[in-house]
C-alpha positions as CSV (number, residue, x, y, z in Angstrom):
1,X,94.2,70.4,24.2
2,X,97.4,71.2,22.3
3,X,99.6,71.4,25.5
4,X,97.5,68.0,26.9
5,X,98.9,66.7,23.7
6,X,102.2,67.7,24.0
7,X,102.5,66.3,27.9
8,X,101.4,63.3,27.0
9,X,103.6,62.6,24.2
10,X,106.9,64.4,26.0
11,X,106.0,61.2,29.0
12,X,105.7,58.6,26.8
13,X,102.2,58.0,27.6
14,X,100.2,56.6,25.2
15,X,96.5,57.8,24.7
16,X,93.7,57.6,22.6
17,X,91.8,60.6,22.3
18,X,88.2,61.3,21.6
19,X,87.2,64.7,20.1
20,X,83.9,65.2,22.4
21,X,83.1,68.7,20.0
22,X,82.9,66.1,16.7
23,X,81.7,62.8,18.6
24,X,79.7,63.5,21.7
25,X,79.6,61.5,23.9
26,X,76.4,59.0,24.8
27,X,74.4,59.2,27.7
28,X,75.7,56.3,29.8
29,X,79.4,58.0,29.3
30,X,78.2,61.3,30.4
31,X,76.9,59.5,33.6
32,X,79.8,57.3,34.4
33,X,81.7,60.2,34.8
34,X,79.1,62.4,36.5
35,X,79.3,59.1,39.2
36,X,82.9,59.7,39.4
37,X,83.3,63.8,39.7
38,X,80.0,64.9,40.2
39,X,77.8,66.1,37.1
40,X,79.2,69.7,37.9
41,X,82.9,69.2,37.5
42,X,81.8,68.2,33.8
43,X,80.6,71.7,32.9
44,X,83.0,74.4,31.1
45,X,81.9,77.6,33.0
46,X,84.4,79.1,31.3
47,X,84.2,78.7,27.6
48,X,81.7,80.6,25.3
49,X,79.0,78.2,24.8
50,X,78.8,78.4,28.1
51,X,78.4,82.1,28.5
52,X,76.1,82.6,25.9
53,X,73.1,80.4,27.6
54,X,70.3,82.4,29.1
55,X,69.5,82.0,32.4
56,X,66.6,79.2,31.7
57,X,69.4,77.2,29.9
58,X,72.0,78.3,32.9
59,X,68.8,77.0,35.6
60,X,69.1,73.6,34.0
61,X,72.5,73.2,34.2
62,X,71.5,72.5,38.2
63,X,69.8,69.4,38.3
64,X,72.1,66.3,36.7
65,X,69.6,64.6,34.6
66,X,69.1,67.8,32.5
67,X,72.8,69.0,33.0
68,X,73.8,66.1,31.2
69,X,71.0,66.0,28.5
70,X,72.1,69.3,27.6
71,X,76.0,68.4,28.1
72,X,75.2,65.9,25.1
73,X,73.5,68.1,23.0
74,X,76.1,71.0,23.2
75,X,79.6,68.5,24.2
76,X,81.1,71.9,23.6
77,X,80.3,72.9,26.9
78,X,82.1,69.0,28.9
79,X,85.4,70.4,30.5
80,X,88.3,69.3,28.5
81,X,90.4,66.9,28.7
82,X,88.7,64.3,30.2
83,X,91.8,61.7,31.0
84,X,90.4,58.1,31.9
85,X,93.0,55.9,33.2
86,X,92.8,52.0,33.1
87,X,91.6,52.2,36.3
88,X,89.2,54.3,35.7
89,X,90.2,57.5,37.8
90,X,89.7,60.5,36.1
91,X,91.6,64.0,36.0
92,X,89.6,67.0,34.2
93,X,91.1,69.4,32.8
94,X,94.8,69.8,32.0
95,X,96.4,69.1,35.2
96,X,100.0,67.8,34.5
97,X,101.3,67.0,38.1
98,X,97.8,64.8,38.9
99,X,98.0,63.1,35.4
100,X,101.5,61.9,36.5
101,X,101.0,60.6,39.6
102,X,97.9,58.2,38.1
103,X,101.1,56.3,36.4
């Protein structure tokens, strides 16, 4: 997050950010982005909480409705950052070269 921070701030571009580890997100959040990237792009694969799900937690991860029940219980686990521009177009993750060409 520290270098999304840093980007942002070094373009000028002003952003409000929401800290989805303190706050998670509601359900009808959770599903306007899954409409937008797909309910898989949402999930950090990579990060701990991640890898320390058994496989019945990992199995559930496969269907969207319970993916994103379980992405709001453990909002560790949503990819981060989530940038939503005004137009709604999303980037996940910290992707400097897409995030500037959504200006």
């Amino acid at each position: 997050m520290k270098k999304t921070f840093e980007f942002l701030e070094s373009e000028g571009i002003e952003y409000e950010f929401i800290d989805y580890k303190k706050q998670a997100p509601d359900a009808a959040l959770l599903v306007k982005f899954a409409d937008k990237v797909g309910f898989e792009a949402l999930i950090n694969k990579r990060g701990t909480t991640y890898r320390k799900l058994d496989d019945a937690d990992k199995e559930k991860l496969e269907s969207e409705k319970s993916a994103l029940a379980m992405l709001a219980e453990k909002s560790s686990m949503i990819k981060r950052p989530i940038i939503e521009f005004p137009n709604g177009d999303l980037v996940l993750g910290f992707e400097p070269e897409e995030i500037k060409g959504k200006f």
